[in-house]
N, C-alpha and C positions, 0 to 999 in steps of 0.2 A: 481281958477287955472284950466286950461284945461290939461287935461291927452295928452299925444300923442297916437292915435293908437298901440297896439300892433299887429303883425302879432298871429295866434297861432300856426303857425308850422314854423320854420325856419331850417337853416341850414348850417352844417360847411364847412368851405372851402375842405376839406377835404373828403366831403361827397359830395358837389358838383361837386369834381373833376373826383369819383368814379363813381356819376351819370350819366357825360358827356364821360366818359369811356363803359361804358353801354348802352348810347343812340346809340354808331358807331355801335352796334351790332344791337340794337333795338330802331329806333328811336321814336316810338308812344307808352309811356311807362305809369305806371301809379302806385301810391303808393296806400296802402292799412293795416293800421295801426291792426294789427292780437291781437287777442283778445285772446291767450293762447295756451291750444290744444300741437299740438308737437312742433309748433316752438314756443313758449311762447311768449312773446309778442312783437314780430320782426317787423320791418315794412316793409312790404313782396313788391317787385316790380314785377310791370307784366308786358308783353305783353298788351297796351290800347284794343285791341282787342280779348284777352282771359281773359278778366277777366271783369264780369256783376257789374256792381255796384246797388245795393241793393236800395229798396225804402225805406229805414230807414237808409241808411251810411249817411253819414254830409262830405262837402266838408270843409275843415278845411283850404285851400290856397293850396298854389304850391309852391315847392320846384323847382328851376332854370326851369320853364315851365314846370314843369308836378304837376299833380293834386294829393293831395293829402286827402285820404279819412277814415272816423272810422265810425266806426258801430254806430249807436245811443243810443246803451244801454252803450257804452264804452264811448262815447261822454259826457256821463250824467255823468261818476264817474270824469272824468277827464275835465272837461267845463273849472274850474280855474286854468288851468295847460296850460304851452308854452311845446309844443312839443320842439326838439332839433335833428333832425337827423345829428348823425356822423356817422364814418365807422370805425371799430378794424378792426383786424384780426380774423382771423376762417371762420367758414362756414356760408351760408346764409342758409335761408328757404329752404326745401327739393323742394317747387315751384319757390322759388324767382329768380328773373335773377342774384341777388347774389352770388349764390348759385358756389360753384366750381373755382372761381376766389381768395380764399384763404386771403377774406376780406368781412365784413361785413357790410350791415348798421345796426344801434343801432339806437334806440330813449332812449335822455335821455329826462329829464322834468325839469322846474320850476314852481311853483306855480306866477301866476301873484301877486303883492301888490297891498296893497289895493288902491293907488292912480292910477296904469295904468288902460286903458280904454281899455277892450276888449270885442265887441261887438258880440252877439252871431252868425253864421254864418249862413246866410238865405237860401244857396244850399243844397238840399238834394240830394239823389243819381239819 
């Protein structure tokens, strides 16, 4: 029996709609899956242009065309997990383009089973 492809980061309607709210202000935008620190573990958007992507982040896919990236030591804890970005309410990251528009994005997660196929991602930063 062949598995289907999983994606490992998707996303809610929800959080897509917030995205393309965000792009009118910043169209060349770019995610970046934060690893603790002060914003805990948000998943911060940038500016595609202020923000260096690391020779050890993992491109993990894209969310409605933009690129979405983790560190590789966060990569490692979380490999058998599907990202989920939504948006609540409250604040974003004190950097994120989130931030001040009085909604958030969130990643939630699932653990993949044991039958879906998800292949490890070959883009680094």
């Amino acid at each position: 029996m062949t598995s289907e492809i999983q994606p490992r980061v998707v996303a809610t309607d929800a959080a897509l709609a917030f995205l393309a709210e965000i792009q009118r202000d910043h169209p060349e935008i770019l995610f970046h899956q934060s690893g603790g620190c002060c914003d805990g573990s948000s998943p911060m958007c940038y500016p595609a242009s202020d923000y260096r992507v690391g020779e050890t982040d993992v491109k993990l896919g894209e969310i409605g065309g933009v690129p979405f990236y983790i560190s590789g030591s966060q990569y490692a804890v979380w490999a058998h997990t599907q990202l989920i970005i939504d948006v609540v309410p409250g604040r974003g990251g004190m950097f994120s383009l989130d931030n001040g528009r009085e909604r958030r994005f969130l990643t939630r997660s699932r653990l993949f089973s044991g039958d879906e196929a998800c292949p490890l991602p070959l883009q680094r930063g």
